[in-house]
C-alpha positions in Angstrom: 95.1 74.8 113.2 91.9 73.1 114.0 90.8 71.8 117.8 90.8 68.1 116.2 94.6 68.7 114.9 95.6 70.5 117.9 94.7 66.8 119.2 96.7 64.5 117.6 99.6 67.1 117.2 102.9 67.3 119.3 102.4 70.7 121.3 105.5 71.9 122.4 106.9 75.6 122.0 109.1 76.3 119.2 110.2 79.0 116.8 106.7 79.3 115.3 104.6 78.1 117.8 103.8 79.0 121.8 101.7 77.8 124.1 100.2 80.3 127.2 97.7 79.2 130.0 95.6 81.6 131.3 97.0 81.4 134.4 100.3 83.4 132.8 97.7 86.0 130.9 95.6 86.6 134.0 96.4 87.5 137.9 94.6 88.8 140.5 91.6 89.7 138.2 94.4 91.8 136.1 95.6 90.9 132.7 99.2 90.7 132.4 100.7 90.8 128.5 104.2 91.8 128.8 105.3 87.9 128.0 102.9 87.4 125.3 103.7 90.9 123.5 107.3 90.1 123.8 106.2 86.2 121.8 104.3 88.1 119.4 106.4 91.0 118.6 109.4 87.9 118.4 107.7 86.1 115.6 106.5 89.2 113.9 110.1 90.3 113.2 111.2 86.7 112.9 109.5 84.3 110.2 106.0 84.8 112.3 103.9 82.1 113.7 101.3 80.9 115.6 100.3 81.4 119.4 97.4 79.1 121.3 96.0 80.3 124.8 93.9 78.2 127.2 95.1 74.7 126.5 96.3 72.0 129.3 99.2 70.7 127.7 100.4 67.1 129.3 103.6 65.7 127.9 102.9 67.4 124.7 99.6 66.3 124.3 96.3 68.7 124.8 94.9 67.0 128.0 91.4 69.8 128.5 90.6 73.6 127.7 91.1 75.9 130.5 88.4 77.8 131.9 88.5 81.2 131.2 88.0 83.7 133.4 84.8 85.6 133.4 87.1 88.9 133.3 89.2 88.3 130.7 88.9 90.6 128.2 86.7 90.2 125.1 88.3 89.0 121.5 88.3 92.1 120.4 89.5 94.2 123.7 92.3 91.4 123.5 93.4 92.3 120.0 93.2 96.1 120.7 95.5 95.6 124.2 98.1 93.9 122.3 97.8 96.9 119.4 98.8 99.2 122.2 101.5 97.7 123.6 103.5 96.7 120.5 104.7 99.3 118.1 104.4 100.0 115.5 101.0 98.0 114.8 101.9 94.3 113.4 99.1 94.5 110.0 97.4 91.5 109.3 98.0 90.3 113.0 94.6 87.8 113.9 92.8 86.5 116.8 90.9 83.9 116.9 88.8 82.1 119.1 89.0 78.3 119.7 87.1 76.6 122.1 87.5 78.1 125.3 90.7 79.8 124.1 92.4 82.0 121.9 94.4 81.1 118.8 96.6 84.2 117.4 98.0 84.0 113.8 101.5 86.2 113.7 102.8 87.2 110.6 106.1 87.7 109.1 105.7 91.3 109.3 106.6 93.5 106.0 106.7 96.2 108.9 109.5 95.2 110.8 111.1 95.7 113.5 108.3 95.8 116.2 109.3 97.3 119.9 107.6 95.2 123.2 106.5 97.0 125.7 109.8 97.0 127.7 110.9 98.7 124.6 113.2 96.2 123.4 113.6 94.4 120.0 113.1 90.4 120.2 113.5 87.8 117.5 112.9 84.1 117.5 114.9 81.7 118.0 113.9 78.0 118.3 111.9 78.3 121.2 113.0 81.8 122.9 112.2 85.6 123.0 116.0 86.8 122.6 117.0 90.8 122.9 118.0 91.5 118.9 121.4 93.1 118.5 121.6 97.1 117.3 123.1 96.4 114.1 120.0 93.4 113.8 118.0 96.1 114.3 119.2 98.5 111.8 119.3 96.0 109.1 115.6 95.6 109.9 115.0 99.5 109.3 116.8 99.2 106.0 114.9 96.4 104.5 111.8 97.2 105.7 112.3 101.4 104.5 110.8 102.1 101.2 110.9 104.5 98.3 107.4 105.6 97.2 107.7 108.2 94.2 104.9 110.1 92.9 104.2 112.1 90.0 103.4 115.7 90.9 101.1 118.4 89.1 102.3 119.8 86.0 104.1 123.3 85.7 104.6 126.1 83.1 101.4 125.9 81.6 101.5 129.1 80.2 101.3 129.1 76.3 103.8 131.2 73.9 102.7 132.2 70.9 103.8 132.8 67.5 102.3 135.4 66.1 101.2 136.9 62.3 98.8 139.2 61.1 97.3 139.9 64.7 96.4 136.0 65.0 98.1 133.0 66.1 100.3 131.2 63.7 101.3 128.6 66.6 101.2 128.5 70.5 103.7 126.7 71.9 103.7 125.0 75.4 106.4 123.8 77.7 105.4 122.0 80.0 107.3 120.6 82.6 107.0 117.0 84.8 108.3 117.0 88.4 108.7 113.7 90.7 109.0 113.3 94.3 110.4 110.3 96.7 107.9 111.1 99.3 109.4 107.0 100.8 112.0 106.3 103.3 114.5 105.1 100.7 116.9 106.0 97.8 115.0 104.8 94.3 117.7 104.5 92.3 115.9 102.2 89.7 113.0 104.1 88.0 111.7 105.2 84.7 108.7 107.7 83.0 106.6 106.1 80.2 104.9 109.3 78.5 102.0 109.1 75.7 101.8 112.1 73.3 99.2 112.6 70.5 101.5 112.6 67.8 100.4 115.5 65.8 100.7 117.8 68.5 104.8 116.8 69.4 106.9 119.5 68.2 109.0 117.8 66.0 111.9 120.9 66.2 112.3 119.7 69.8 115.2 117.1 69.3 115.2 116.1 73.3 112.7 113.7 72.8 114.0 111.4 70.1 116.4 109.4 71.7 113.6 108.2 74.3 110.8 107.0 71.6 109.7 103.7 72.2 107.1 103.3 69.5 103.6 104.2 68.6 100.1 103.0 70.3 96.9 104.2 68.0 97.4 107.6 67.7 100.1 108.7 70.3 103.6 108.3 70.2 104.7 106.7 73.5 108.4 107.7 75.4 110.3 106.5 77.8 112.7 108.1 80.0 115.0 106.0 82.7 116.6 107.7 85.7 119.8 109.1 85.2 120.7 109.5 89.3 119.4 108.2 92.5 116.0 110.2 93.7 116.6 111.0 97.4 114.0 110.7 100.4 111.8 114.1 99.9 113.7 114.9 97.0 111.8 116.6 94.5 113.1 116.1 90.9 112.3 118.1 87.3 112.5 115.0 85.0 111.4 116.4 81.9 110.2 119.4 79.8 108.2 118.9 76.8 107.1 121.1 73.8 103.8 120.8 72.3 102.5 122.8 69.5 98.8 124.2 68.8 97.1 125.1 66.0 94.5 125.4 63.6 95.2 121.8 62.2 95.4 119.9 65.2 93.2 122.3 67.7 90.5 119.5 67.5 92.8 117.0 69.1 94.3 119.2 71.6 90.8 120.1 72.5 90.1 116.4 73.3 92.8 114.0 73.9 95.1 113.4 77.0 98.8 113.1 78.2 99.3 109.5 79.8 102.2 109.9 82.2 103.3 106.0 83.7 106.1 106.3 86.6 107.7 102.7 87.5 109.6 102.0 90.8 111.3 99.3 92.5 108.0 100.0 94.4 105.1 99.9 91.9 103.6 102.1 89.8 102.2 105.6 90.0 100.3 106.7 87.1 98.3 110.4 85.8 96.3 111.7 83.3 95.9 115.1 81.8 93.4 116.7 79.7 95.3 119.1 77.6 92.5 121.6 77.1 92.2 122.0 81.3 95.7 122.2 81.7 97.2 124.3 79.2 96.1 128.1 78.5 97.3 131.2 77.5 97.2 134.5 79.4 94.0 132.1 82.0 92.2 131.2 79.2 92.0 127.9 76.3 92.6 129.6 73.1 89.9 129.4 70.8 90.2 127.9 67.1 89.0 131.2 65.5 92.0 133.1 66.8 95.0 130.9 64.9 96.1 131.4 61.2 94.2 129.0 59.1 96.0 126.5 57.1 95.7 123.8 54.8 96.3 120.3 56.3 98.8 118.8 54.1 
């Protein structure tokens, strides 16, 4: 709100807006924010709103702009007092100044509930700081608690081969795709998209079928959904895959990727493997020369 509106407005407190002199703030050369951290910490776990400091309100009209004092802290001292005293920090809180005073923007915090200094929990309510209930401030934990799942590094990446005539015939790898719920919150809803090169899926390996969604260019593309609720630092084996390698399609093993997409109620989380960095056999890429040759049908 701009001086000129705060003007012709009707300045009284409500359950978005307060109004503190400086007198309040500041006494005896000490600053005193126990009030206004209670106000801010209020709106933040309320709908949020809007704070002025230094006006001379008259019958609900801006009269003058208090002096303020030559000791009161500094914009950004202000900002980093309030930070200290309310917990845990309110993002996207903002100061700024106006005139002679201060105008502080509150949000409806996504981090919610906030503790005041006299470590209690306030909300809003038309124009009062009231003590929140315990079961107000549970439910506040529980909607602002959040799952965050990640996909983690790929295992059994050890090749088995099939062997004839001292050569390979066929390696075969298996491997395997873990997720983790590394959040504060049961995912229940989530799924893995997964993009294969097709001519390296081993089409014996029947598992896969059921999830094929289609085909994009050259890759056939799979998608999984979740079965069972992933728990807070649960760590989960979704998948194992079987991927064959040989002299037909070493060229596109050499060169082409795994695409791995994980969705959440929460986003998405997404990584990329070069097969040829990944997979190995006995520490080492097997090279072209030593598989069976054939001819490509």
């Amino acid at each position: 709100m701009t001086e000129e509106l705060l003007k012709l407005s009707v300045l009284k407190n409500t359950q978005k807006k307060a109004f503190f002199s400086y007198k309040t703030l500041f006494r005896k050369g000490q600053i005193h924010l126990d009030l206004l951290c209670r106000t801010i910490s209020a709106m933040a776990n309320t709908l949020g709103g809007e704070i002025f400091i230094g006006l001379k309100i008259e019958k609900f009209k801006l009269i003058e702009w208090e002096n303020r004092e030559p000791d009161f802290p500094s914009k950004e001292v202000f900002m980093a007092l309030i930070n200290e005293q309310i917990q845990p920090t309110i993002n996207h809180l903002k100061i700024d100044e106006i005139n002679s005073g201060f105008h502080i923007s509150v949000p409806n915090s996504l981090q919610k509930p906030h503790i005041s200094p006299n470590y209690k929990y306030y909300k809003r309510i038309l124009s009062k700081n009231q003590v929140m209930e315990e079961f107000e401030i549970r439910q506040l934990y529980q909607m602002s608690a959040k799952s965050e799942l990640k996909l983690l590094t790929l295992t059994k990446l050890q090749g088995v081969p099939i062997m004839s005539s001292g050569l390979f015939e066929e390696m075969r790898f298996y491997p395997r795709i873990h997720i983790q719920n590394l959040g504060q919150r049961i995912e229940k809803d989530y799924k893995l998209e997964i993009a294969i090169p097709s001519n390296l899926i081993d089409e014996t390996f029947t598992v896969l079928h059921k999830y094929l969604k289609g085909y994009e260019l050259d890759k056939n593309i799979y998608t999984i959904p979740s079965t069972e609720p992933l728990f807070q630092a649960e760590t989960k084996s979704i998948l194992e895959l079987s991927l064959k390698l040989n002299s037909i399609n070493y060229s596109t093993f050499l060169n082409s990727e795994i695409n791995l997409k994980l969705y959440s109620t929460e986003g998405l989380h997404e990584q990329t493997y070069k097969l040829s960095e990944w997979l190995h056999y006995k520490g080492q890429l097997p090279l072209k020369e030593s598989f069976v040759k054939k001819i490509e049908e």
